[in-house]
N, CA, C and O of each residue as an XYZ file, in Angstrom:
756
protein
N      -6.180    -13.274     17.615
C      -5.647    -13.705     16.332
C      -6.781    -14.202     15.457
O      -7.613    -14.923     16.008
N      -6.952    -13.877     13.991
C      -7.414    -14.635     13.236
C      -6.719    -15.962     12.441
O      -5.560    -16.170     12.081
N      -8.114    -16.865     12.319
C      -7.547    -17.884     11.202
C      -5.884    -18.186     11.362
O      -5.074    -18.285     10.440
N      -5.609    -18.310     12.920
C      -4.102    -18.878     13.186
C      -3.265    -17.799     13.013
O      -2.177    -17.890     13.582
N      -3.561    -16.466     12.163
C      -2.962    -15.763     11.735
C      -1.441    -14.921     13.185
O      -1.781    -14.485     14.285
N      -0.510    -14.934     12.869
C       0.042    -13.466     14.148
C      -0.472    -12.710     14.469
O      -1.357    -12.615     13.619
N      -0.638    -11.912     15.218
C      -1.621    -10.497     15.256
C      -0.855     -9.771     14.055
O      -1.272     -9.442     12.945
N       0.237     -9.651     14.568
C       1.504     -8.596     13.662
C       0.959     -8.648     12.079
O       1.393     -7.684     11.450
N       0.078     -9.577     11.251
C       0.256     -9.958     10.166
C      -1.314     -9.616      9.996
O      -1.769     -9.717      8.856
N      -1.704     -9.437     10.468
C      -3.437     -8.731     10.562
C      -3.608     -7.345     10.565
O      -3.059     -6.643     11.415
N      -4.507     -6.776      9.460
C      -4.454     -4.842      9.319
C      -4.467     -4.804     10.997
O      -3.466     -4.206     11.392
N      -5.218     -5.217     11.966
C      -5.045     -4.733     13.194
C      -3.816     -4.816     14.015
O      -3.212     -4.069     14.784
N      -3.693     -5.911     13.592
C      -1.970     -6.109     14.319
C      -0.960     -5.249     13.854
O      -0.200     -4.550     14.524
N      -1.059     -5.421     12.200
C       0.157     -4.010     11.548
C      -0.274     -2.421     12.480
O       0.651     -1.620     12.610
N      -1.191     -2.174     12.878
C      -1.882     -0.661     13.176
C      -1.294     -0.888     14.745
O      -0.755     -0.062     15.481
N      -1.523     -1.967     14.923
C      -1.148     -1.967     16.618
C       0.306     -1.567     16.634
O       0.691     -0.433     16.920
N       1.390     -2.971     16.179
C       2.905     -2.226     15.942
C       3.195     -1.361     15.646
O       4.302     -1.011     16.056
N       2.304     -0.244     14.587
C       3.014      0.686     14.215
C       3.128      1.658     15.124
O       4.135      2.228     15.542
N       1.431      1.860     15.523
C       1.582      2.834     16.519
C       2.319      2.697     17.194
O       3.284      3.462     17.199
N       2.214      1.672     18.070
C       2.874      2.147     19.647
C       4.525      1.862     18.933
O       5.175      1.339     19.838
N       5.143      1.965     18.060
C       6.913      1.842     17.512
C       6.781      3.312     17.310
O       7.575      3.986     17.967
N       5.660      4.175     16.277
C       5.839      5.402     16.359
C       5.246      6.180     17.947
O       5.784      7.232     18.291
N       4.750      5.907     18.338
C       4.711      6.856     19.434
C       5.719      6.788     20.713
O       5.834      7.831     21.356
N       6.495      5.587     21.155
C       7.774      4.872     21.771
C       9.350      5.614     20.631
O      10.514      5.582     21.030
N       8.900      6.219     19.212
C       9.628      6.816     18.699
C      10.081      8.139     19.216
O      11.228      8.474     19.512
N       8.574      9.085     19.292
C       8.713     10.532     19.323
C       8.873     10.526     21.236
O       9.016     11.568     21.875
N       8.813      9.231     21.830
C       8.797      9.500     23.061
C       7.469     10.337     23.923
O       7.749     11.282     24.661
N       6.462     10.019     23.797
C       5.260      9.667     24.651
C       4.597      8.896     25.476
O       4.914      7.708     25.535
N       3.794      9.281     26.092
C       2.728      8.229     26.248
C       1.244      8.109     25.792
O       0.590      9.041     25.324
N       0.913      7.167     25.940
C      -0.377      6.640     25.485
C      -1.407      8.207     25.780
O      -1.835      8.966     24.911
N      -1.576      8.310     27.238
C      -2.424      9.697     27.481
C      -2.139     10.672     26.549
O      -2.975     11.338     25.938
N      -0.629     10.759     26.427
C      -0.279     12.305     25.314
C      -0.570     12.150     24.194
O      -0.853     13.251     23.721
N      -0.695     11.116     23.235
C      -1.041     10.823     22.248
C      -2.498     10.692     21.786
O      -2.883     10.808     20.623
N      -3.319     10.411     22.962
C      -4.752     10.231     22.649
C      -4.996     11.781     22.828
O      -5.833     12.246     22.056
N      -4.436     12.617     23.673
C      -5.113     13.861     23.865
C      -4.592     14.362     22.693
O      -5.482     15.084     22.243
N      -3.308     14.390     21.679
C      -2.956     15.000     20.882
C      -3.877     14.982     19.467
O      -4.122     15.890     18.673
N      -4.272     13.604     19.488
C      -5.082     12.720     18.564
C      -6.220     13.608     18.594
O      -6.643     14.175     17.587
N      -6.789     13.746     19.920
C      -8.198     13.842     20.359
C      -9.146     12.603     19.996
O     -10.054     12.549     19.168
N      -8.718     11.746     20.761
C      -9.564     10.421     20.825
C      -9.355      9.851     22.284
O      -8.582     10.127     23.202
N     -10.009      9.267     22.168
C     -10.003      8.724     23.935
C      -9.090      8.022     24.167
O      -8.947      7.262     23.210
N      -8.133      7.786     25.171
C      -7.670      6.960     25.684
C      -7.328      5.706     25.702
O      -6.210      5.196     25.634
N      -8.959      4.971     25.853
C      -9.414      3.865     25.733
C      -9.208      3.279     24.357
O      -8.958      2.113     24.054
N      -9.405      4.608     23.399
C      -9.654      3.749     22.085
C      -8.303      3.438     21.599
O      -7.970      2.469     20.916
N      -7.405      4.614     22.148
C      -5.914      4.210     21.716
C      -5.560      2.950     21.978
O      -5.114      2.108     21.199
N      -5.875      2.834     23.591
C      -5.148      1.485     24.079
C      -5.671      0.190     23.586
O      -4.940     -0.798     23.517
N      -7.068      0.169     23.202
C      -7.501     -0.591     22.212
C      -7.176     -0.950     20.924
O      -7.526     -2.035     20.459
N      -6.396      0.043     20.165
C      -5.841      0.206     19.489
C      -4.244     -0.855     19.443
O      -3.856     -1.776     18.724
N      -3.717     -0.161     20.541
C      -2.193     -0.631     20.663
C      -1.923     -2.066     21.471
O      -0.834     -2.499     21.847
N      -3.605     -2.844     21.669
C      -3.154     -3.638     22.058
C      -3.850     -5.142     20.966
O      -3.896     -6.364     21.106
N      -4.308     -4.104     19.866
C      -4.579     -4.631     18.668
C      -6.419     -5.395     18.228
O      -6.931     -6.295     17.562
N      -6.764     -4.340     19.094
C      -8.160     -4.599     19.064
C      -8.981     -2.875     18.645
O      -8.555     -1.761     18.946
N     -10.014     -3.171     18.016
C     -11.030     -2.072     17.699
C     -11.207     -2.224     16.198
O     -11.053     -3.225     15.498
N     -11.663     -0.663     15.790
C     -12.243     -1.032     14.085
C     -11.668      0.588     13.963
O     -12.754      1.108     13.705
N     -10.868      1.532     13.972
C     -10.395      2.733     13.614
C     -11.541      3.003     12.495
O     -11.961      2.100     11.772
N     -12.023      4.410     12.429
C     -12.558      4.885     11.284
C     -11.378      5.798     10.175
O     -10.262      5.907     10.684
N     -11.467      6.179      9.329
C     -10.684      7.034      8.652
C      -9.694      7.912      9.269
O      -8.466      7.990      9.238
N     -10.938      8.745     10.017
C     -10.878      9.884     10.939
C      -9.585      9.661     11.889
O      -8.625     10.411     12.066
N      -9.849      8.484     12.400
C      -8.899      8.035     13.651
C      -7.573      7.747     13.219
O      -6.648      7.793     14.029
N      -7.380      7.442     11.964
C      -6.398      6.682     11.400
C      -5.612      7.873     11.158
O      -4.412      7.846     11.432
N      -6.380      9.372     10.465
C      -5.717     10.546     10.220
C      -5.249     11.371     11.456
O      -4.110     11.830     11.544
N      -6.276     11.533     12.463
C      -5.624     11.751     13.778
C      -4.570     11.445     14.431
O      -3.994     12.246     15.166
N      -4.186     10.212     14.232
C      -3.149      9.447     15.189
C      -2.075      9.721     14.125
O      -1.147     10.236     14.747
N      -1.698      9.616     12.639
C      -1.119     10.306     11.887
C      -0.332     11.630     11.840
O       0.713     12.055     11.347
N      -1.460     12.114     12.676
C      -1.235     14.037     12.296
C      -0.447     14.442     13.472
O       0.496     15.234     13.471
N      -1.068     13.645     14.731
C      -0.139     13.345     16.112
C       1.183     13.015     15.995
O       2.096     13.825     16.154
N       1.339     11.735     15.695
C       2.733     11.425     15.434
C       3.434     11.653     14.198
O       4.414     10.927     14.033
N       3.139     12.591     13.170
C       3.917     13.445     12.544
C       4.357     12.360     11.410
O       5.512     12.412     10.989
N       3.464     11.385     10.912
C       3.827     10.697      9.894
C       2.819     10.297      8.677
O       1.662     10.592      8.976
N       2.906      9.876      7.757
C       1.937      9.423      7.051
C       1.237      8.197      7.319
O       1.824      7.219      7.782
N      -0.438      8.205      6.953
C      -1.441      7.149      7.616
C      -0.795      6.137      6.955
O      -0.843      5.086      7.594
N      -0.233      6.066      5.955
C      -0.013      4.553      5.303
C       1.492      3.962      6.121
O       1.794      2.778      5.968
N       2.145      4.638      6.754
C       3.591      3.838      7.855
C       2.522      3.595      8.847
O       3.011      2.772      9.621
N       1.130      3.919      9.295
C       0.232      3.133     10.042
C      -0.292      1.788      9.761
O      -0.328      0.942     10.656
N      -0.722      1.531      8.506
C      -1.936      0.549      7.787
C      -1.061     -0.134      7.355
O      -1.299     -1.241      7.838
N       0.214     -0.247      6.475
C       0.777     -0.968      5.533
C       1.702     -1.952      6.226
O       2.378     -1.647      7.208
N       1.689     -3.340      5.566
C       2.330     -4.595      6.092
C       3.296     -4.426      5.070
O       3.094     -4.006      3.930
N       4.568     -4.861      5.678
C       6.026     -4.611      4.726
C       5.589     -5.416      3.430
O       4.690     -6.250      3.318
N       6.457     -4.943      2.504
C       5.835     -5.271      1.227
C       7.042     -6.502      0.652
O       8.262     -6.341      0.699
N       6.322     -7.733      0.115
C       7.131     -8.782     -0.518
C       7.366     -8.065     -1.917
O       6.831     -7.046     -2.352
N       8.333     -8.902     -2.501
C       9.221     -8.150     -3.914
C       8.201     -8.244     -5.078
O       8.390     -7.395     -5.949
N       7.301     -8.976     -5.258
C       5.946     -8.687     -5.732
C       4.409     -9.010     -5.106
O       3.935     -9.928     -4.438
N       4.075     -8.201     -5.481
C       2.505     -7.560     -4.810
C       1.554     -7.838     -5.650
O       1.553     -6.943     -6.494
N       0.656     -8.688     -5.892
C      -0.599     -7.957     -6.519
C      -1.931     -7.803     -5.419
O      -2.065     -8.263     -4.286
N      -2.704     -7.088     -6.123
C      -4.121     -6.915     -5.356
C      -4.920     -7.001     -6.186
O      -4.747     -6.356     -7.220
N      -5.755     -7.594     -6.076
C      -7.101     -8.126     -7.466
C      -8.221     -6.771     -7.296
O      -8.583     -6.367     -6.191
N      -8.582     -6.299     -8.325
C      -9.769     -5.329     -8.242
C     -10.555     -5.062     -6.990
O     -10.657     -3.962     -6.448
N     -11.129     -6.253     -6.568
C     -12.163     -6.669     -5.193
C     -10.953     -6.922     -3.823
O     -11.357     -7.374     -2.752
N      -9.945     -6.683     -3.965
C      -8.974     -7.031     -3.053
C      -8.242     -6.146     -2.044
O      -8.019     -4.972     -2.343
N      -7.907     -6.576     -1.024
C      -7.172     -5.323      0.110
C      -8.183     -4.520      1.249
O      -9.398     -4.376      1.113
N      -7.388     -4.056      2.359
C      -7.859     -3.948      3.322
C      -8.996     -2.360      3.084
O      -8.429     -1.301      2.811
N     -10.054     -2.382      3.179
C     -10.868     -1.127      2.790
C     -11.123     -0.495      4.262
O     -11.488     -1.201      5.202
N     -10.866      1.104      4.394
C     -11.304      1.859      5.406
C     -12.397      2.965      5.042
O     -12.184      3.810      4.172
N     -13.336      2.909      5.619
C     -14.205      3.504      5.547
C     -14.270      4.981      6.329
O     -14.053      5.016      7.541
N     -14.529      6.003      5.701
C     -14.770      7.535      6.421
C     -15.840      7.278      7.355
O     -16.686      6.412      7.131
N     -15.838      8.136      8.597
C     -17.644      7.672      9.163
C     -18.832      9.147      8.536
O     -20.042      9.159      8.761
N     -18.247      9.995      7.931
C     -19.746     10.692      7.388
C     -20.226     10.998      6.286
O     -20.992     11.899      5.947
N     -19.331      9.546      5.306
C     -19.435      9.624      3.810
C     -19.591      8.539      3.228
O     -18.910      7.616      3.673
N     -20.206      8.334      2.441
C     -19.630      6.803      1.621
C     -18.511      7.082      0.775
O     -18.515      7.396     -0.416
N     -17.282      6.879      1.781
C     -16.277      7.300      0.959
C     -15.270      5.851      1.386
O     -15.398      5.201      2.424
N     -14.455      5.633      0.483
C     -13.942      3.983      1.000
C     -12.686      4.552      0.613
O     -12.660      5.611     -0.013
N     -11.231      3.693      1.059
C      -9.784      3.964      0.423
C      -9.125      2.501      0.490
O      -9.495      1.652      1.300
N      -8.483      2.376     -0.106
C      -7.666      0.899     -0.306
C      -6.511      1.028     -0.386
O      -6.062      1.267     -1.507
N      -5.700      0.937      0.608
C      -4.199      1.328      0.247
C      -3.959      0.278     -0.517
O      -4.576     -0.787     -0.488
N      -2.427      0.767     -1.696
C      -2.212      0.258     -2.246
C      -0.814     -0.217     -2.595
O      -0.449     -1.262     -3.135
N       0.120      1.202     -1.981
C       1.393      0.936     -2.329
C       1.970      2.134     -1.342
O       1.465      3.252     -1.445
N       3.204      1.860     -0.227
C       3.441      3.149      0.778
C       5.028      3.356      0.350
O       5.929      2.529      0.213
N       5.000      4.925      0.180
C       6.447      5.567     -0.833
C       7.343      5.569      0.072
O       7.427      6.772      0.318
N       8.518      4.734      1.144
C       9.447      4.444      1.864
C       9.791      5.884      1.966
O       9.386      6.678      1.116
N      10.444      6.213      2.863
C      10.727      7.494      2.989
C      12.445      7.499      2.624
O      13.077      6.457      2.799
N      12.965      8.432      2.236
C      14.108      9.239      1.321
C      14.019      8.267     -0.580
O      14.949      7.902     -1.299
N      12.520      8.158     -0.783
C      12.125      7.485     -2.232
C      11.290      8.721     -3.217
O      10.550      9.601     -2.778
N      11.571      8.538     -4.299
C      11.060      9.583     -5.276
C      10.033      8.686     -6.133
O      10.101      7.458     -6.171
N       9.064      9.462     -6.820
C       8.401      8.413     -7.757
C       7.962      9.715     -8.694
O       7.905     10.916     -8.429
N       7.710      9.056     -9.756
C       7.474      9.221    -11.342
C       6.167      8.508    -11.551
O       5.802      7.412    -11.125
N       5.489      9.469    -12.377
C       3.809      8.348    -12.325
C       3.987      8.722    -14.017
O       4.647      9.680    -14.420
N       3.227      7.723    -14.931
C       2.950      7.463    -15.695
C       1.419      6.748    -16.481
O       0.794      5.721    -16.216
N       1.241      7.635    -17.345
C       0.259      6.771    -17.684
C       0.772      5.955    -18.979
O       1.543      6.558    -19.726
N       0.443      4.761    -19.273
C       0.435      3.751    -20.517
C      -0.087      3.537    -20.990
O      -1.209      3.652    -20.497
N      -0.073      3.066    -22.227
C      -1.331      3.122    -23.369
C      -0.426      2.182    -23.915
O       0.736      2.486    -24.187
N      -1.148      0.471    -24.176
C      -0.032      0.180    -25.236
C      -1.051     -1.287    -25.603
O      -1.637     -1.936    -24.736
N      -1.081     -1.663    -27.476
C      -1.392     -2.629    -28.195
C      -1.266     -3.817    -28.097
O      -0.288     -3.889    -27.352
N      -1.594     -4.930    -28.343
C      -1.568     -6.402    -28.147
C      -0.322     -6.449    -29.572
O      -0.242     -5.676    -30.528
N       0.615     -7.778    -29.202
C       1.279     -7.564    -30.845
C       2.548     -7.648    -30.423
O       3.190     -8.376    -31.180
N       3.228     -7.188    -29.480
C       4.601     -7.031    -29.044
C       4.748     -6.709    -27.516
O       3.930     -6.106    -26.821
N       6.233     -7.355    -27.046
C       6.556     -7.214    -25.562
C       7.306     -6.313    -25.272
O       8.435     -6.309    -25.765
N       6.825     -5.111    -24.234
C       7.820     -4.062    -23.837
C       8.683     -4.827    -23.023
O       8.297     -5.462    -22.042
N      10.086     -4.757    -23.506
C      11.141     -5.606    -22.254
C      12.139     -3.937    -21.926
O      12.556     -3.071    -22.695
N      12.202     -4.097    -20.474
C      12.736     -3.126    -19.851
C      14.144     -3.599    -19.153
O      14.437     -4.560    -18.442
N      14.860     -2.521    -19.664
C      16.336     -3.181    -18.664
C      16.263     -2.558    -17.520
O      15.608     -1.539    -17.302
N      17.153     -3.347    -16.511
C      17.196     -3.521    -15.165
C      17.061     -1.837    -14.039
O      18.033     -1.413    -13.413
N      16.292     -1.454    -14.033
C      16.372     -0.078    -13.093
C      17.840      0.195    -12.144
O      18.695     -0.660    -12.378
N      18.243      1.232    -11.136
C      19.039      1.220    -10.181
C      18.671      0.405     -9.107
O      17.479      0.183     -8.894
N      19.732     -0.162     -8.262
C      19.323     -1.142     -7.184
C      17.762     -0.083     -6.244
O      17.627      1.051     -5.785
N      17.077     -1.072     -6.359
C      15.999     -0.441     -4.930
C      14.643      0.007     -5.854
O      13.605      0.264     -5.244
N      14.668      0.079     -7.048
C      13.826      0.373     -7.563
C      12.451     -0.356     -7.589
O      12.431     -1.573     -7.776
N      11.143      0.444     -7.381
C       9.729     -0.532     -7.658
C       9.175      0.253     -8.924
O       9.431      1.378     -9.352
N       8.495     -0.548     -9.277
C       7.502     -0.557    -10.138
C       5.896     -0.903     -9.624
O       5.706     -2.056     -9.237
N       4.785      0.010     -9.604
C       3.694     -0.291     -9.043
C       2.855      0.152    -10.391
O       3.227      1.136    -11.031
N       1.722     -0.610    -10.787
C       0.941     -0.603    -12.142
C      -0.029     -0.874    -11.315
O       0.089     -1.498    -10.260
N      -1.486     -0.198    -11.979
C      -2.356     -0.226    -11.614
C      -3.266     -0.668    -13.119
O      -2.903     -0.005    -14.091
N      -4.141     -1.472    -13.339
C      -4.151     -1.429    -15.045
C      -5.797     -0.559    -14.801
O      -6.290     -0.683    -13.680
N      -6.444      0.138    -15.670
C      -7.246      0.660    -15.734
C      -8.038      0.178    -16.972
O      -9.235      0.263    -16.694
N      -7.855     -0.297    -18.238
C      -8.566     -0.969    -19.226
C      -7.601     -1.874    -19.550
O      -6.375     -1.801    -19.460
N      -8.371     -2.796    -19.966
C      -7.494     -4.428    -20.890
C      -7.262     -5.162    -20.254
O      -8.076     -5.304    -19.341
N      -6.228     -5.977    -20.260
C      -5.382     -6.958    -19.606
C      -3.987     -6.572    -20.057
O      -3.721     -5.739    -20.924
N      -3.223     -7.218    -19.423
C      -1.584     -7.037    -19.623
C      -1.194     -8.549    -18.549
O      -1.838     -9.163    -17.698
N       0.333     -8.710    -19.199
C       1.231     -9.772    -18.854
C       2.257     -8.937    -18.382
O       2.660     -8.206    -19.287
N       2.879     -8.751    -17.227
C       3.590     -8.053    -16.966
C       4.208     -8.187    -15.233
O       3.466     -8.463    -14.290
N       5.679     -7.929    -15.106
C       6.497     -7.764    -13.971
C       7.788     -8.263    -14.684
O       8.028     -8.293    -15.891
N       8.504     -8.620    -13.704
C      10.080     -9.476    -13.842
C       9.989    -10.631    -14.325
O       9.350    -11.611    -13.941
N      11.057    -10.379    -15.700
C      11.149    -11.703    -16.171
C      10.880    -12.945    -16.135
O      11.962    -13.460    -16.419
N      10.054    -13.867    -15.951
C       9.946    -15.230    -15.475
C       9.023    -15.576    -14.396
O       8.658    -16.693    -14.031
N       8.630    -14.123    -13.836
C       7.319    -14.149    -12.897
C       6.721    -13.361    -13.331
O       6.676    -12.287    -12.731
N       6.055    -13.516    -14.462
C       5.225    -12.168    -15.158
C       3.257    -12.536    -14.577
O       2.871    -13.703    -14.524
N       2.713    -11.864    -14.373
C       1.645    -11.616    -13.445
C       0.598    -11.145    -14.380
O       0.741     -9.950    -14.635
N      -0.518    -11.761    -15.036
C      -1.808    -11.329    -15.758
C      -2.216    -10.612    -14.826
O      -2.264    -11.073    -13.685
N      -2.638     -9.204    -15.129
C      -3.860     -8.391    -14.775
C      -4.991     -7.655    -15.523
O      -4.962     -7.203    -16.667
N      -6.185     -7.633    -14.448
C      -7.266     -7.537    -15.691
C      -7.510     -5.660    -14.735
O      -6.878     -5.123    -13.824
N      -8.557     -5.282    -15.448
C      -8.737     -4.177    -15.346
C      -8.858     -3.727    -13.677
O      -9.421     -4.572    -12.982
N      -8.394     -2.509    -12.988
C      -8.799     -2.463    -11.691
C      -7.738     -3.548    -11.199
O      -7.949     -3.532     -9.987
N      -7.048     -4.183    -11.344
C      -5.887     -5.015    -10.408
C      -4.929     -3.881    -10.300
O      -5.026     -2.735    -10.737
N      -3.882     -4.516     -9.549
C      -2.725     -3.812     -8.874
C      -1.741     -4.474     -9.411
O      -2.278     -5.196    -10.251
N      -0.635     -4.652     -9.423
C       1.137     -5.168     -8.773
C       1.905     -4.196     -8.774
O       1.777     -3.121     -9.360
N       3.061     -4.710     -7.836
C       4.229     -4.122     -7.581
C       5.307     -4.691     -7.663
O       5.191     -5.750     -7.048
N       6.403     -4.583     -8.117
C       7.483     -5.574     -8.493
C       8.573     -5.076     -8.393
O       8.665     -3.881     -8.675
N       9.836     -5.854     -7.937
C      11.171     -4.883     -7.740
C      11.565     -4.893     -9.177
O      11.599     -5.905     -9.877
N      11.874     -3.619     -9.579
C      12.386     -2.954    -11.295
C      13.900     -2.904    -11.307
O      14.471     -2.417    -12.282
N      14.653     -3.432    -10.165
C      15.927     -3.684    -10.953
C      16.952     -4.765    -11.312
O      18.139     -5.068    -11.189
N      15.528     -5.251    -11.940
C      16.005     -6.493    -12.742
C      15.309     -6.588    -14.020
O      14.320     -5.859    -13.936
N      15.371     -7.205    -15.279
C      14.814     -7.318    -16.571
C      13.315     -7.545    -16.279
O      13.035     -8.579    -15.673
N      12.283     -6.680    -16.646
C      10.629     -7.072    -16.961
C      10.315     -6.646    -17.781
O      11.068     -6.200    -18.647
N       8.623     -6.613    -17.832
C       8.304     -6.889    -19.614
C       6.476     -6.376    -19.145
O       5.810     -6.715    -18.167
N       6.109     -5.424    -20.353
C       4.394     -5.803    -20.060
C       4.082     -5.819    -21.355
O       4.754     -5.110    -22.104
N       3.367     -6.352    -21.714
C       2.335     -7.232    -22.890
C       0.928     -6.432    -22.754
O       0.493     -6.317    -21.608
N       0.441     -6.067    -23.445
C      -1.024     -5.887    -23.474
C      -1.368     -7.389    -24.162
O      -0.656     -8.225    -24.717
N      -3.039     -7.308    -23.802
C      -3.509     -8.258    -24.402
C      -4.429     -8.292    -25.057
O      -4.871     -9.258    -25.678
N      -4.862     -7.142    -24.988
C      -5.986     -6.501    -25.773
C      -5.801     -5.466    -25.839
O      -5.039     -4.793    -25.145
N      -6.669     -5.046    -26.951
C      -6.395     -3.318    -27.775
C      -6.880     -2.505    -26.635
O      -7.609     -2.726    -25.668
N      -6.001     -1.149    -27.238
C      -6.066      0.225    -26.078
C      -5.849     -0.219    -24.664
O      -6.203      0.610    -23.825
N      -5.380     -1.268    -24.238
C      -4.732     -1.116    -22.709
C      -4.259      0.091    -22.191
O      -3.544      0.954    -22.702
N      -4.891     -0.012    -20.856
C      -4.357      1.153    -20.371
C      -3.756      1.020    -18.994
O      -4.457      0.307    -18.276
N      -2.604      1.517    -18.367
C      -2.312      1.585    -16.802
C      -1.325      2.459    -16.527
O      -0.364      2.895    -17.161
N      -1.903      2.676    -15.107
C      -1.233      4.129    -14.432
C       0.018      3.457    -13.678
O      -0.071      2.771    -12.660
N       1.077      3.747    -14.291
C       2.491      3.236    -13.576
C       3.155      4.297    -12.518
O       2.956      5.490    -12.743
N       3.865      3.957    -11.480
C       4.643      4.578    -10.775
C       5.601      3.962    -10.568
O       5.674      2.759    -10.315
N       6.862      5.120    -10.698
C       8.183      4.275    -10.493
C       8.770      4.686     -9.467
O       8.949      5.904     -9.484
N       9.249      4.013     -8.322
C       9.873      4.813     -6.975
C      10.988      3.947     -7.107
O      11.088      2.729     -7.251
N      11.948      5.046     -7.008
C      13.471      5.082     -6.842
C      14.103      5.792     -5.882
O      13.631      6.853     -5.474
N      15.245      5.278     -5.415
C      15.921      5.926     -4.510
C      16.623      7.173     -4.610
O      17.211      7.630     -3.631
């Protein structure tokens, strides 16, 4: 455990549960899964018992094995709002690139999404009525600042931040400076 933390509540601990829930899913074992993977054994069980450092590679392997997407591996259930600060969130590294990824937001499965880009002025508040039950909203801002989520918990972000917020209830985004910009996605049921 870290810093008192659960394991369960640590990127390693989330990677540990998931696996071994998806592979106890499709009905395996540990051996069939590492050979399917093509990774050792060892590293699985290291893995599932919530220890090691997975590279990219490994993370897509064990993925491609158990027939799901890497992010139902990496991702800790998500509270009804999210942010992630520019410099923020768990980073995985490729091993033969300088290539980095940051998850950011994982699309629940039987969910649809709509991406958007925004462009909008300092001066006035977009207020949005309430989406269908289940709905998110995930913004990513790319220039400016903005004031923005659900009514009464509205969340400053500066350029390069994240949030996610449940959309079916009244919210609002504000730019705060000229030419704001952010890439929205809306996942609905």
């Amino acid at each position: 455990m870290e810093n008192n933390m659960p394991l369960s509540s640590t990127p390693i601990g989330i990677l540990a549960v998931a696996v071994k829930r998806e592979r106890e899913r499709i009905g395996i074992s540990v051996s069939e899964l590492a050979k399917r993977a093509g990774i050792a054994k060892s590293t699985l069980s290291q893995l599932e018992s919530g220890s090691g450092n997975p590279s990219l590679e490994t993370l897509w392997a064990l993925a491609m094995a158990l027939d799901v997407q890497v992010t139902q591996l990496i991702a800790a259930p998500q509270p009804r709002v999210q942010v992630i600060r520019a410099h923020e969130g768990e980073i995985v590294a490729a091993e033969q690139a300088h290539y980095f990824v940051t998850l950011l937001a994982v699309c629940p499965r039987g969910m649809q999404r709509d991406i958007y880009r925004v462009t909008a002025q300092p001066g006035s508040v977009r207020r949005s009525v309430p989406h269908q039950p289940g709905t998110l909203e995930h913004v990513m801002l790319s220039r400016g600042r903005a004031v923005l989520g659900p009514e009464g918990h509205e969340i400053t972000l500066n350029a390069g931040d994240y949030v996610s917020y449940a959309a079916d209830g009244p919210h609002t985004f504000e730019a705060l400076e000229e030419d704001t910009c952010a890439v929205m996605v809306i996942e609905h049921p």
